[in-house]
N, CA, C and O of each residue as an XYZ file, in Angstrom:
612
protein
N      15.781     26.258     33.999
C      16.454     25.211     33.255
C      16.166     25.349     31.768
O      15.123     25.745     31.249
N      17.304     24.941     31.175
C      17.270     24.767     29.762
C      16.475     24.279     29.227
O      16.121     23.318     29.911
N      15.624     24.375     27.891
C      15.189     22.671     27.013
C      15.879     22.038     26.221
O      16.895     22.520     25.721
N      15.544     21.111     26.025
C      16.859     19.619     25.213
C      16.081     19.141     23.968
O      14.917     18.883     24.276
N      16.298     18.978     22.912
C      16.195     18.865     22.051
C      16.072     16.915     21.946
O      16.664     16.293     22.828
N      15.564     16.384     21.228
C      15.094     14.892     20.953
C      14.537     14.649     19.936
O      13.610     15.383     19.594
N      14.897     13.610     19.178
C      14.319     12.852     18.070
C      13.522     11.613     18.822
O      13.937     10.827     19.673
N      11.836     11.763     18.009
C      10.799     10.727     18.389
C      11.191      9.330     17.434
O      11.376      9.186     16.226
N      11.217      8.515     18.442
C      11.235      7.166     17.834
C      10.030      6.636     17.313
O      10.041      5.872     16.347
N       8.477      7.162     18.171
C       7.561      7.065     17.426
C       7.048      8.049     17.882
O       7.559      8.887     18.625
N       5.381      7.984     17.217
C       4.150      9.017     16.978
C       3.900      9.137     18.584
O       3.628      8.228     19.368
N       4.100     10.753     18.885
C       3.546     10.766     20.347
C       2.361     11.945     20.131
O       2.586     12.879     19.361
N       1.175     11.851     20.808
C       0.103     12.322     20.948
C       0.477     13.681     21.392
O       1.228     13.527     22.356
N       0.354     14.614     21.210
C       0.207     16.216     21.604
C       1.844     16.514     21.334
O       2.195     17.676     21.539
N       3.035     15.407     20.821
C       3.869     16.092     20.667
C       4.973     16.034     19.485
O       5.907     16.789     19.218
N       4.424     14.642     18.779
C       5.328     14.881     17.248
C       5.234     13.701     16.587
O       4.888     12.968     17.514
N       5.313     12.882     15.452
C       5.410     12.261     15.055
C       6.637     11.572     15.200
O       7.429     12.057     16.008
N       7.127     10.045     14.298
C       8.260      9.543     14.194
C       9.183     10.227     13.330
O       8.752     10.487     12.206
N      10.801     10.706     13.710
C      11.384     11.275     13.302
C      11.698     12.829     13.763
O      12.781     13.409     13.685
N      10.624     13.265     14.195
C      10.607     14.758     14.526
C      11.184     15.296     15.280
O      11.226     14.726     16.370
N      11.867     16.519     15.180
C      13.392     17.049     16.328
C      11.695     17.857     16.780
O      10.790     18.358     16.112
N      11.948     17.610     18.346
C      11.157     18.351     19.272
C      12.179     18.907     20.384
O      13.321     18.470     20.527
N      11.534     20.055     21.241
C      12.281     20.641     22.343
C      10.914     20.304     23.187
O       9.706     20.426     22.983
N      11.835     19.765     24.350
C      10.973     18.939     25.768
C      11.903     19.699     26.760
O      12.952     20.315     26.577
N      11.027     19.400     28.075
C      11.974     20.001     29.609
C      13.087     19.155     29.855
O      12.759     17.987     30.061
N      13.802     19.295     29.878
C      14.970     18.158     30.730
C      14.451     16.678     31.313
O      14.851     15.602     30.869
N      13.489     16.837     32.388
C      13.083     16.060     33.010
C      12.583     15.108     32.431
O      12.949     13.941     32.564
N      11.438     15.617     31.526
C      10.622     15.095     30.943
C      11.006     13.654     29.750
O      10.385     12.635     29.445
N      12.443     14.286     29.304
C      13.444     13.792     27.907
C      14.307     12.618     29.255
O      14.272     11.401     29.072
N      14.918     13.134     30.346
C      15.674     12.089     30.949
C      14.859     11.200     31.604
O      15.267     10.075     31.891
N      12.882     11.875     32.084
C      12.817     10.547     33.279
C      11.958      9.558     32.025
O      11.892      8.330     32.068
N      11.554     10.136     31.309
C      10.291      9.366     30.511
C      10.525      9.139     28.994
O      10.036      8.129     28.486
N      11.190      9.949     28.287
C      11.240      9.822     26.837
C      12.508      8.476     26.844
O      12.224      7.284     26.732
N      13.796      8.986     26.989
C      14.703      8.129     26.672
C      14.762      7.128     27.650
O      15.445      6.225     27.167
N      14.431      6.856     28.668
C      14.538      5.546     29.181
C      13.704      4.213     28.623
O      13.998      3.019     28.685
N      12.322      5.026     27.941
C      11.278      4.150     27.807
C      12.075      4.017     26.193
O      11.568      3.059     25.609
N      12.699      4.410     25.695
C      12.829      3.996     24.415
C      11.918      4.965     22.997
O      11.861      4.767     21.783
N      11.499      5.704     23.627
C      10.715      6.676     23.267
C      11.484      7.971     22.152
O      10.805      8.590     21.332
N      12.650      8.142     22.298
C      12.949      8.909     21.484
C      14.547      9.494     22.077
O      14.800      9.870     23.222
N      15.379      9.432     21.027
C      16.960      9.634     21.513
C      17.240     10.963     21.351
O      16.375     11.778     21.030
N      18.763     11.333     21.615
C      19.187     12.536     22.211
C      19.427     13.436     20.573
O      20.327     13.173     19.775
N      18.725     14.148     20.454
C      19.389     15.277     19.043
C      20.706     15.439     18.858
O      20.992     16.426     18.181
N      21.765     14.666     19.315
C      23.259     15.098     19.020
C      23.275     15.481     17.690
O      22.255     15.310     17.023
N      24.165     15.922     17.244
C      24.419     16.361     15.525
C      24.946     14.521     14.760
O      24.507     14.171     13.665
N      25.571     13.921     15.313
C      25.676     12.461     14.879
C      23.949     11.888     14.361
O      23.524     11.265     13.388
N      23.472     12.344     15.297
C      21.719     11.562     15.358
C      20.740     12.544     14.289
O      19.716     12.191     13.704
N      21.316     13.671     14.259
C      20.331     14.819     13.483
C      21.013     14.329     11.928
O      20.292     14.482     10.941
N      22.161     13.846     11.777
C      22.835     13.585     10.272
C      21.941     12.319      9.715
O      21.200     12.106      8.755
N      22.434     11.596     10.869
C      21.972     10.239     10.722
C      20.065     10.230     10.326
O      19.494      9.395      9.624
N      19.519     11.255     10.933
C      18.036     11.254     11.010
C      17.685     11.823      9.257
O      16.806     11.355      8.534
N      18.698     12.983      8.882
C      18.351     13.580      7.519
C      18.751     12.078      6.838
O      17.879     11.614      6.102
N      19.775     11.409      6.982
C      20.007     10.677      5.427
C      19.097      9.801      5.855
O      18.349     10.043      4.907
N      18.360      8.791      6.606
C      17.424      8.140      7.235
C      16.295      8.870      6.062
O      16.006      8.339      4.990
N      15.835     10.003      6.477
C      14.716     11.113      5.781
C      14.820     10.755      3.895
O      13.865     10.494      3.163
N      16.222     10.853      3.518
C      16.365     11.162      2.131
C      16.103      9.931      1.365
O      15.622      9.789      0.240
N      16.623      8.880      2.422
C      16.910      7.400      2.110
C      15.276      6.830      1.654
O      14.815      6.209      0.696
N      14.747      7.407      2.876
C      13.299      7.100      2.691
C      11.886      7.890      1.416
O      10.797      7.536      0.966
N      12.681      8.918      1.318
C      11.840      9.852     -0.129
C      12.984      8.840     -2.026
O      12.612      8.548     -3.162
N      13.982      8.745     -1.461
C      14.078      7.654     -2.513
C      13.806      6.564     -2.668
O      14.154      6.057     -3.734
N      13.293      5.987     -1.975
C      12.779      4.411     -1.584
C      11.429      4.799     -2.320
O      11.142      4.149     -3.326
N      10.338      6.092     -1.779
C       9.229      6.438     -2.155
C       8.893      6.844     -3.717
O       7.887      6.522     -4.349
N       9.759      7.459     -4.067
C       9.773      7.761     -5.527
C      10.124      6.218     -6.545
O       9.495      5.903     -7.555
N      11.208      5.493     -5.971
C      11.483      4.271     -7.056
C      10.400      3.582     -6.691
O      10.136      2.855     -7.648
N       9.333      3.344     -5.506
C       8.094      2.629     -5.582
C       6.869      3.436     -6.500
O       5.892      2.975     -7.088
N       7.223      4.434     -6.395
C       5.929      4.965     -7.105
C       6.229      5.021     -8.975
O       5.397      4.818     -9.860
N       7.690      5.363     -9.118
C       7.808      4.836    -10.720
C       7.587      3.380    -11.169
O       7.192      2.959    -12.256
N       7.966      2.680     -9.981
C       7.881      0.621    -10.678
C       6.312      0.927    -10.701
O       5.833      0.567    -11.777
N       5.217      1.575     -9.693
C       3.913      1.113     -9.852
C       3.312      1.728    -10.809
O       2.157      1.397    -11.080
N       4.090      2.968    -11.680
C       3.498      3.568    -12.593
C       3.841      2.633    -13.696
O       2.996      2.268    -14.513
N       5.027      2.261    -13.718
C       5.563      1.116    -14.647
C       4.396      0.310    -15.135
O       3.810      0.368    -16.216
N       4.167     -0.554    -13.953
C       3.287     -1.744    -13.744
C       1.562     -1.805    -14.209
O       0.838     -2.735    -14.563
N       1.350     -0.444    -14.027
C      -0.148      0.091    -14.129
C      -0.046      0.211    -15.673
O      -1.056      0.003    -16.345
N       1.142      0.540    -16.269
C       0.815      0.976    -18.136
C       1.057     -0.548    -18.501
O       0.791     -0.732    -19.689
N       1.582     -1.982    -17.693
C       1.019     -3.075    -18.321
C      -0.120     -3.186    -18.313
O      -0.594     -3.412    -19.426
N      -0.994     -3.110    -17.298
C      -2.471     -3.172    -16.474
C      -3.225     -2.510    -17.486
O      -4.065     -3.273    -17.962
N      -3.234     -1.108    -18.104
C      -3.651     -0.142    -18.563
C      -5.152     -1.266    -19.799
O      -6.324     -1.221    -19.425
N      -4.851     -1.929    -20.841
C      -5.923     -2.201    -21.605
C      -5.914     -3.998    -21.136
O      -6.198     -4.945    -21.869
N      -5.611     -4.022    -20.105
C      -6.252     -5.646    -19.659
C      -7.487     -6.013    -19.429
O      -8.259     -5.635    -18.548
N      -7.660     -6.940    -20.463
C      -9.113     -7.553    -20.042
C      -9.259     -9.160    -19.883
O      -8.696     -9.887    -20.701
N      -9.859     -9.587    -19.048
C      -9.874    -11.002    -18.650
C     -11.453    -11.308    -18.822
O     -12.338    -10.549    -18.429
N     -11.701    -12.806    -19.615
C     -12.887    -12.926    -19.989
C     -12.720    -14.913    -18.377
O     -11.886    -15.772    -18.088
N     -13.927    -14.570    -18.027
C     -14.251    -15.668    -17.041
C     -15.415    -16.106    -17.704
O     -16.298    -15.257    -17.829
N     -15.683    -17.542    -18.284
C     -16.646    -18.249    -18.515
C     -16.985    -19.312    -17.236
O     -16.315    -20.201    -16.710
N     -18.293    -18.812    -17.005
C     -18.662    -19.414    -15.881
C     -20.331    -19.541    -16.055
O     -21.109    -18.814    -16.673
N     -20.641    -21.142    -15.009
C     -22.170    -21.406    -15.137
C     -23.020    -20.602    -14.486
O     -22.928    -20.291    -13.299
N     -24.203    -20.111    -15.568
C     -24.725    -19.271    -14.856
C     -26.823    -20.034    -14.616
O     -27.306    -21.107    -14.978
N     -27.279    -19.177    -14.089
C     -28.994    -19.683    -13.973
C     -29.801    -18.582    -14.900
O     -29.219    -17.806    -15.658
N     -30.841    -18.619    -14.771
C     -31.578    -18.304    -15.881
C     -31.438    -16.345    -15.466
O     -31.165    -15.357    -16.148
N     -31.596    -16.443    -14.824
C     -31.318    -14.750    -14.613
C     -29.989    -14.133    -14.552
O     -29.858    -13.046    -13.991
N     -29.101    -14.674    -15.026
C     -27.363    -14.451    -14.944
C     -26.516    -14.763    -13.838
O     -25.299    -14.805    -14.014
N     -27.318    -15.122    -12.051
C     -26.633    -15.072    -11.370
C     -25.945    -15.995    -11.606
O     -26.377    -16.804    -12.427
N     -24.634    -16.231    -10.992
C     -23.500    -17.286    -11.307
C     -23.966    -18.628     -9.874
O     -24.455    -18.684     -8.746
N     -23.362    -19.530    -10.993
C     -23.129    -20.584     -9.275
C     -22.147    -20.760     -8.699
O     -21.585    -21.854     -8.725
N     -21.646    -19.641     -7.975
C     -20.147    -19.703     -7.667
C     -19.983    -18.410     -7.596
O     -20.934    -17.669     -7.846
N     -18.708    -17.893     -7.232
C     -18.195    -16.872     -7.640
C     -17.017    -16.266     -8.446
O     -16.260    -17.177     -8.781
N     -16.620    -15.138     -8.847
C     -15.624    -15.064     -9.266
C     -14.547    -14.268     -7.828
O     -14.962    -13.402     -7.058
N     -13.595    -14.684     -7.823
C     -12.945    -13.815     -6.639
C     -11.623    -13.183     -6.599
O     -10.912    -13.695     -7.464
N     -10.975    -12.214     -5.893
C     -10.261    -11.852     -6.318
C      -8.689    -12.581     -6.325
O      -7.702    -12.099     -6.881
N      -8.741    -13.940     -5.514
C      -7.709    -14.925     -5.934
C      -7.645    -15.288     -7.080
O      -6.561    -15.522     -7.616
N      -9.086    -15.442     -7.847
C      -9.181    -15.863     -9.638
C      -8.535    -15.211    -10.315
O      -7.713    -15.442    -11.201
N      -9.166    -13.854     -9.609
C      -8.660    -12.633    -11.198
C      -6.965    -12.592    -10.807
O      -6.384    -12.552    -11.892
N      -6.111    -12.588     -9.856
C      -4.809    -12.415     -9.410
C      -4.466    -13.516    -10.101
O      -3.272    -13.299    -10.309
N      -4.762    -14.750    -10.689
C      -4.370    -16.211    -10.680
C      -4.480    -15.653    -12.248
O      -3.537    -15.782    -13.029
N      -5.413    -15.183    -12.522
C      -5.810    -14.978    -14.199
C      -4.821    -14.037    -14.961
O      -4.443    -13.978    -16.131
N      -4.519    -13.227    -13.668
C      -3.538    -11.869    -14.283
C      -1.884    -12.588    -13.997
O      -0.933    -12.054    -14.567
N      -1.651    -13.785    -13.109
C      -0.237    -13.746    -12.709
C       0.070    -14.775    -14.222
O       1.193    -15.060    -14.638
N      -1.167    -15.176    -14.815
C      -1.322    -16.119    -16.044
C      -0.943    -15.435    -17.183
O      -0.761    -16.125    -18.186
N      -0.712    -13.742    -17.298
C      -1.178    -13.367    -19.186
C       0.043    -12.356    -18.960
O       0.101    -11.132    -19.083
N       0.823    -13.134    -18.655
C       2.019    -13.060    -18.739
C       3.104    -11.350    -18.730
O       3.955    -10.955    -19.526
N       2.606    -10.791    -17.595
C       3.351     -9.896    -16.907
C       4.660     -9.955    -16.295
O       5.089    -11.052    -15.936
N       5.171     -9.171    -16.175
C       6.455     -9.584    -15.685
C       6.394     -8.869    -14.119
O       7.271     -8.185    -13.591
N       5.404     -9.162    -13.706
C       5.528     -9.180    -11.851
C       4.266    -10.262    -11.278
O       3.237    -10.454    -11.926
N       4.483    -10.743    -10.297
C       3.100    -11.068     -9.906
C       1.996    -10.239     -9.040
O       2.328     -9.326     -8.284
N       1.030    -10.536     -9.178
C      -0.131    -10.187     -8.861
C      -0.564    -10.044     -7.326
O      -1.725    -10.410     -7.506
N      -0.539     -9.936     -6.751
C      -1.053    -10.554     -5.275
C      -2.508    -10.461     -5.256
O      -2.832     -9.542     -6.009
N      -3.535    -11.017     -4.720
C      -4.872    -11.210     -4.585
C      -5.453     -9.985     -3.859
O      -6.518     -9.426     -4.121
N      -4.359     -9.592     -2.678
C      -4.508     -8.740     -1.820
C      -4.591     -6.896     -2.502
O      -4.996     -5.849     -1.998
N      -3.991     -7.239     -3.832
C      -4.115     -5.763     -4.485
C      -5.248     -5.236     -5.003
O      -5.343     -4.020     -5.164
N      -6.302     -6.138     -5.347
C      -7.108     -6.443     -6.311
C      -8.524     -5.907     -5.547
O      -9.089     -6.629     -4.726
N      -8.939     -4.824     -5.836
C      -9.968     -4.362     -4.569
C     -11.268     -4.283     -5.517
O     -11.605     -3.507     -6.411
N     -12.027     -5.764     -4.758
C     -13.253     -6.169     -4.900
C     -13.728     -5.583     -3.246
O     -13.052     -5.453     -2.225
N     -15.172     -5.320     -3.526
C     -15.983     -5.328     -2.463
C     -16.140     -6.275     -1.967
O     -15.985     -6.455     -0.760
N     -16.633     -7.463     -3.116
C     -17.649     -8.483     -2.467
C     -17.417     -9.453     -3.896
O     -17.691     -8.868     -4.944
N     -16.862    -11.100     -4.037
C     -16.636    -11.531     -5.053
C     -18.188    -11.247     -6.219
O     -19.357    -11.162     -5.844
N     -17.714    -11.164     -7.516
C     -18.415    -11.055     -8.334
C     -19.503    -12.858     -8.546
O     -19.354    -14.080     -8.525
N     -20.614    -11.709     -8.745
C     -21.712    -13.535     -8.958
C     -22.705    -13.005     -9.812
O     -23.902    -13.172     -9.578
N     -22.275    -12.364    -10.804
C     -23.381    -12.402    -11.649
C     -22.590    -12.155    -13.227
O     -21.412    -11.804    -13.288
N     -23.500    -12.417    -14.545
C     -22.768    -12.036    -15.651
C     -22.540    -10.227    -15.799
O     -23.131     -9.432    -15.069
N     -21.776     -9.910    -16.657
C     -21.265     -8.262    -17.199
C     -20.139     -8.695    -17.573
O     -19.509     -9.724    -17.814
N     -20.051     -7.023    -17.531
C     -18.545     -6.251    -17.384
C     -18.358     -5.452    -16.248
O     -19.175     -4.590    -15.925
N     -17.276     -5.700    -15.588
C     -17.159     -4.951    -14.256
C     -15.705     -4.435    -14.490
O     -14.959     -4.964    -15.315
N     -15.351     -3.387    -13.726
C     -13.949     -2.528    -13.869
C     -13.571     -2.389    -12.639
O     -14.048     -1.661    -11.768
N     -12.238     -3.492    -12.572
C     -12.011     -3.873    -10.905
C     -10.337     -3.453    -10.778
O      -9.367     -4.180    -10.993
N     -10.370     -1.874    -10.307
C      -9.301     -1.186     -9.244
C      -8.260     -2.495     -9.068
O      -8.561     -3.683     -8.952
N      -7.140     -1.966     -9.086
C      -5.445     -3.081     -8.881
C      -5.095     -1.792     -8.146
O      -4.908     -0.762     -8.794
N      -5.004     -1.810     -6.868
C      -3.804     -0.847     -6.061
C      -2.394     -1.312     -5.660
O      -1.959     -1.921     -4.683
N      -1.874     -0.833     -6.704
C      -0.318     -0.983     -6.724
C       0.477     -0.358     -5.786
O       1.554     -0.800     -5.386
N      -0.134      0.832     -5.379
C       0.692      2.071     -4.645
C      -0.717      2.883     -3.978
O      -1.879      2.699     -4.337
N      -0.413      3.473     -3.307
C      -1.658      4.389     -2.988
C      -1.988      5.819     -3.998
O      -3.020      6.484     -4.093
N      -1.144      5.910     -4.432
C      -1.565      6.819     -5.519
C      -1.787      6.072     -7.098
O      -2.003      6.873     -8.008
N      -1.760      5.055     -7.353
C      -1.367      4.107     -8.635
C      -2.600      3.264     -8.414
O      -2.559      2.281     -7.674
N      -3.725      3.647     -9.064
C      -4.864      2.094     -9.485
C      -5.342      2.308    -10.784
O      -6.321      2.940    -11.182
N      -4.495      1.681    -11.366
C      -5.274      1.532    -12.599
C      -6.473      0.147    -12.457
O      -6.387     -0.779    -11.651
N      -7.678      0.377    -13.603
C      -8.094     -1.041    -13.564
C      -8.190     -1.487    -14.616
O      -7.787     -1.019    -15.681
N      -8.730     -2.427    -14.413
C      -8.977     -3.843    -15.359
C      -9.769     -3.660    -15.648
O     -10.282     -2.794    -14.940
N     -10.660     -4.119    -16.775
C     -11.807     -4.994    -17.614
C     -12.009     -6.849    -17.238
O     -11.232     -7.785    -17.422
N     -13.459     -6.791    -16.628
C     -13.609     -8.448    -16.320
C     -14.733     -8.715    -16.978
O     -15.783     -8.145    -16.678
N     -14.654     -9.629    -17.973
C     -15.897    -10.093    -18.569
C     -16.603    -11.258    -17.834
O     -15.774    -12.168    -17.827
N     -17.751    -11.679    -17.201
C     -17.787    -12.755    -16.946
C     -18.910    -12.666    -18.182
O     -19.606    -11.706    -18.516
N     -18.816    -14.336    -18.873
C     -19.528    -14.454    -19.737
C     -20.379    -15.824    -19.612
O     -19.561    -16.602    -19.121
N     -21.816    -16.662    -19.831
C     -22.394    -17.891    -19.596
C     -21.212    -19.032    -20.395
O     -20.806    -18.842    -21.542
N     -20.923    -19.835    -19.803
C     -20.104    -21.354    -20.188
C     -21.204    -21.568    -21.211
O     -22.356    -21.155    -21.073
N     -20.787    -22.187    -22.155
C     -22.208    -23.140    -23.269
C     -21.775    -24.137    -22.809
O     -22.263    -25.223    -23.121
């Protein structure tokens, strides 16, 4: 018997990722792949449809990665000063966190907002400095910031 050709609907273990034209046994493609939803028939309709799907998706990738390069040369010399109470050795009473600094940055007037969730702290800040706190915009795109926390008088 022949092999048949199939596009994976998703990531299969020992045999291809999502998207990928694979050759399977007959059996294998009629009793288990396409019934379960697992991955459709390679017709040339589905192989067209799969490239502009492909192209659609590397332009989607490139206009995200120029807006976050965009976004990062606002980011580029930002600095945010936090006056906050501190104790005799600098630790803070409180913290600073990364909802503050997102709240501080959606404040100084950018033209996107911030999400809290971009903003990659370890562990909220509790003591005085300067700390240089990573914004992941994109996975290739972090620029950071400058955070002053400084003692309240």
């Amino acid at each position: 018997m022949k092999n048949v050709k199939v596009i994976l609907r998703q990531d299969m273990p020992n045999l291809g990722s999502t998207g990928d034209l694979v050759t399977v046994r007959p059996g294998y493609a009629r009793n288990y792949l396409l019934p379960r939803g697992l991955a459709f028939e390679a017709t040339q309709a589905n192989i067209r449809q799969l490239e502009e799907d492909r192209k659609r998706a590397e332009q989607r990738a490139k206009r995200d990665y120029l807006e976050a390069r965009r976004r990062a040369a606002q980011l580029e010399n930002v600095q945010l000063t936090f006056h906050a109470n501190a104790g005799e050795e600098g630790k803070l009473f409180g913290s600073v966190t990364t909802a503050d600094i997102a709240e501080r940055l959606n404040q100084s007037g950018l033209d996107f907002e911030v999400d809290r969730r971009w903003i990659e702290l370890d562990e909220p800040i509790k003591a005085l400095g300067v700390f240089s706190v990573p914004v992941r915009l994109h996975p290739d795109v972090r620029p950071e910031i400058k955070v002053w926390i400084v003692k309240a008088d």
